[in-house]
N, C-alpha and C positions, 0 to 999 in steps of 0.2 A: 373458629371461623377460617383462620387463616389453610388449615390441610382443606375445606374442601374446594376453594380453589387452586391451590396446589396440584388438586387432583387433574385438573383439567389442564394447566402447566403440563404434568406430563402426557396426557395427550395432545396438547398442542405442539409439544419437541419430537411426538411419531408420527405425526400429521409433517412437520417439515421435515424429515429425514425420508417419509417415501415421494414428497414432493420434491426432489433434488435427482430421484432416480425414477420415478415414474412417471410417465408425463399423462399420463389416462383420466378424462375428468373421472371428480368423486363428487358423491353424496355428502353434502357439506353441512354441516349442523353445528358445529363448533364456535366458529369464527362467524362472526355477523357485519363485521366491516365490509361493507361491497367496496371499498375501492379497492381493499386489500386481496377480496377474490375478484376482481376483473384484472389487477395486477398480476396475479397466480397464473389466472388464464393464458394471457400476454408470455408474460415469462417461462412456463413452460410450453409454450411452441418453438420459443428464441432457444433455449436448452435441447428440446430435442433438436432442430436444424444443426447447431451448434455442435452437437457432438458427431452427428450424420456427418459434418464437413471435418472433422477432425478426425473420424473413421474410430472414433471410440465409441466403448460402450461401460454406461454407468453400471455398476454394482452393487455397490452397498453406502449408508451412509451412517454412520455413527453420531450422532451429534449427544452431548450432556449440557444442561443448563444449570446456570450457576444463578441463585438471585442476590444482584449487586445492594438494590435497596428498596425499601418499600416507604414509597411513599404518602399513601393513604391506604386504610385498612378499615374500611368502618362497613355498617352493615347495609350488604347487596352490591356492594363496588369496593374494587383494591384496583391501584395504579402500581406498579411497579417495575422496577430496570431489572433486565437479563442479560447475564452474557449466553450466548450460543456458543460453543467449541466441538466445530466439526469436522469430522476423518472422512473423508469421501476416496472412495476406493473405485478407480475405472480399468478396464482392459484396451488395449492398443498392442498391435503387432504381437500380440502373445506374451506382452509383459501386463501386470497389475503393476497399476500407480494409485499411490498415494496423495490427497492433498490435505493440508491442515487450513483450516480460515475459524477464527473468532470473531462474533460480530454479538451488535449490542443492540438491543429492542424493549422499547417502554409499551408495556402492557396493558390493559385495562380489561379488567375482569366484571363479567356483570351479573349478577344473580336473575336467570328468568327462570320464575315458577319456581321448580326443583331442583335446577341446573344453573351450574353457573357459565360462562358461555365471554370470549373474545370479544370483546364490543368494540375494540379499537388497539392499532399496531403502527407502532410509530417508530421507524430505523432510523437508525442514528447513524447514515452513510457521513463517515468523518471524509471518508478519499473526495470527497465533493466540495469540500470544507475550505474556502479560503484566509492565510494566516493572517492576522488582525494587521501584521507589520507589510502586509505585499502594496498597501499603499503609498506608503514610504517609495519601495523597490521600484515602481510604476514611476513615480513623479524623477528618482531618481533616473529609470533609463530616459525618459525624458529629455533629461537634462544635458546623458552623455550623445543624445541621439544616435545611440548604437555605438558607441565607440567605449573600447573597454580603457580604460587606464593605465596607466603605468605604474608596477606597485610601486609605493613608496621605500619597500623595500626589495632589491633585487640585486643578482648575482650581479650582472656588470661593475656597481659602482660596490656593492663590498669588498669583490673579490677580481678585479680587474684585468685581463691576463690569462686566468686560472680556468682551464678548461671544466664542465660541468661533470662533474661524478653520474655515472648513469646508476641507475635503482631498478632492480627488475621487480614488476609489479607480481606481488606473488599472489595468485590468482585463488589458489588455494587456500590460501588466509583468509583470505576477503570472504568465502562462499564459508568457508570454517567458521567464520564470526558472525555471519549471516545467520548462520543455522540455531548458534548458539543463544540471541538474542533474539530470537522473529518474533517471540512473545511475550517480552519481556523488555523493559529499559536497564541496560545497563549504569548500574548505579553514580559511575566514575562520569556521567556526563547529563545536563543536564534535560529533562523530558519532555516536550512540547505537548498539547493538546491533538497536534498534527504534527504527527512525529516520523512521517514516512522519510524526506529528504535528511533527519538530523539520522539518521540511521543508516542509511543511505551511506554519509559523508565517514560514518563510523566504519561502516566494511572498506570505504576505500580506504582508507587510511591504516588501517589493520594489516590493508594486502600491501602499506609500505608507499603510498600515494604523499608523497611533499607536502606539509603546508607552503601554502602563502600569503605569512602573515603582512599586512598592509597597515594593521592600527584602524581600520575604517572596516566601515559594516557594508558599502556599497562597491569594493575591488577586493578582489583576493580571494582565497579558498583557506581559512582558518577557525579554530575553537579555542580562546583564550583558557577557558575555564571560571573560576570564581574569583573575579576580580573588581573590587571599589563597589563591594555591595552589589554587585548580580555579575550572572554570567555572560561572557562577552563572546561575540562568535558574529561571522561574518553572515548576510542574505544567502550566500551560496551555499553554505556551511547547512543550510535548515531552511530553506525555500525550494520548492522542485523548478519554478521559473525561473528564479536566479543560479540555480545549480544548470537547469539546462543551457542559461546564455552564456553561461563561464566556459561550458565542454563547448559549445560550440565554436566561440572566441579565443579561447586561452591558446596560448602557443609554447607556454616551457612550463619546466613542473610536471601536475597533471595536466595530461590532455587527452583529447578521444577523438575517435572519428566517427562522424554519420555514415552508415551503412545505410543500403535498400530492404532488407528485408531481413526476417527475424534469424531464418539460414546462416544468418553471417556472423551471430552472435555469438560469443564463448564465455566460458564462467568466469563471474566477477564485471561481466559488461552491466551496463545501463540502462535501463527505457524508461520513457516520461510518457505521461497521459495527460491530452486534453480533450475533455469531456465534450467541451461545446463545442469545439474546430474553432476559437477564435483567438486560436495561438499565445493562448497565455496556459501555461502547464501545471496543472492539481496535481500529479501524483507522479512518485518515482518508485520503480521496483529494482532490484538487482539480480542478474543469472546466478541460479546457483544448481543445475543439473539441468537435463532434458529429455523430454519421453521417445518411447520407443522410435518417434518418426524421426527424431533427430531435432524436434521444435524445442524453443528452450522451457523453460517452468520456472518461475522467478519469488523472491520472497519478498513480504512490505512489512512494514508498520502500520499503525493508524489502525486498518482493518487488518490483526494482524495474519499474515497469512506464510506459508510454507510451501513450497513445489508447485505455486498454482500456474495455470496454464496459461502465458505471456500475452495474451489479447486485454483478456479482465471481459470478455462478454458475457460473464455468468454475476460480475457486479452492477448492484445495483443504481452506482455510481455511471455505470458505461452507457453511452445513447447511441443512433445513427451517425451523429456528426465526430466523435471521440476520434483524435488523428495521436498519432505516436511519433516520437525521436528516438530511435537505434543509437547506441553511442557504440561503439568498442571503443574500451581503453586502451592506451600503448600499451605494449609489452615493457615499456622500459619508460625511465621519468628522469629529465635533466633535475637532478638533486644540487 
């Protein structure tokens, strides 16, 4: 029972790999979900505009599916979780680029007549996802009404006197470690559900970025590790809101600056996404190269992704109102 759905699985993963580079309606027999093809429809107008305004053009798109689990299998209907893992290949200025994205989709397969047939597709957009603890972080700023703290621990009172050691952020570490984890948790720390900002806080620290341990989960930029029975780590450390009020506010250590536009950014920078424009931030990405125009292409967790293209208007996560924070990092960190 199970191959000849299966069967249809893989034409459903060639059906999304020429819908990613062709935007031409098709003769749709497959998929029976209408929201999910009014969705399609929608989405590929916003993908063609999209790359008309980027001055690219799509190519090719590779995608493999992996099945994570099955959860009903009985006869005429199977439910089941997929990962997607797709290479989408575009041209701009005479170079071909690359992009890697993984993403995750619960299936429902239906037996009509002879055929089995997509009756229902359900994304499991994580970057949308808010972490169970941001209510905490909320009541918290609250409470400092915008005003950051003072760590409890800090160079003045340890080290009195003693001018600050500067750290140069190496930039290339950061984009090195980026690269080497974008699909993957590395194992030394541990892995959120929403794991874009804990990932995040790992490249900057990799390109040599200071902790600032506090002992509190509400000031500071730190990852204890495994200690008194779980792992202890600060909001900033693994929240994209509270990591973007920190760069915003922080003034020794790490710190960054708000830039205008994506032009100003260089590798190992920052950007935050708010989906809804109402200034609280779901998602964080980090530069880690940039295409032919000179725009940057950044990599995440959560949905994990490699070189994709710094706006996220090809996620399903992204709407009209979705506003961004440009950080540059210093070049150097009072250590």
């Amino acid at each position: 029972m199970e191959r000849e759905w299966k069967n249809t699985l893989y034409s459903y993963v060639k059906e999304y790999n020429r819908g990613e580079i062709d935007y031409k309606p098709q003769e749709q027999h497959m998929i029976t979900d209408l929201a999910v093809l009014l969705e399609r429809g929608k989405r590929a107008a916003q993908l063609e505009e999209w790359y008309r305004e980027r001055q690219a053009v799509p190519l090719r798109c590779e995608t493999s599916a992996k099945l994570l689990r099955t959860l009903s299998d009985r006869k005429g209907e199977a439910v089941v979780d997929v990962q997607l893992y797709s290479r989408l290949f575009y041209s701009k200025g005479g170079m071909t680029h690359r992009e890697d994205r993984i993403e995750k989709e619960r299936l429902t397969f239906t037996k009509d007549g002879n055929y089995w047939v997509v009756s229902r597709v359900v994304r499991d957009v994580q970057e949308r996802k808010p972490v169970a603890y941001e209510t905490l972080i909320a009541a918290e700023n609250a409470k400092q009404a915008g005003i950051l703290r003072k760590p409890l621990l800090n160079r003045e009172v340890l080290y009195p006197g003693i001018p600050a050691r500067l750290v140069r952020y190496r930039r290339e570490d950061a984009v090195a470690y980026a690269d080497q984890w974008w699909n993957s948790g590395n194992p030394e720390f541990e892995e959120f559900e929403v794991n874009c900002t804990n990932y995040i806080s790992q490249c900057l620290f990799a390109g040599g970025a200071p902790i600032n341990y506090t002992g509190r989960r509400e000031t500071g930029w730190w990852y204890k590790g495994y200690a008194s029975g779980q792992e202890q780590w600060s909001y900033s450390w693994a929240v994209s809101d509270s990591l973007e009020n920190y760069l915003a506010r922080n003034h020794s250590g790490l710190t960054a600056t708000l830039v205008d536009g994506p032009e100003q950014l260089q590798l190992g920078d920052v950007i935050f996404y708010d989906w809804n424009g109402d200034g609280r931030y779901q998602h964080s990405t980090i530069v880690t190269a940039f295409d032919a125009g000179g725009m940057p292409l950044v990599n995440a967790n959560t949905v994990s992704s490699r070189h994709r293209y710094w706006d996220y208007k090809d996620s399903y996560a992204w709407t009209e109102n979705t506003t961004y924070r440009l950080f540059h990092i210093a070049d150097t960190f009072g250590a």
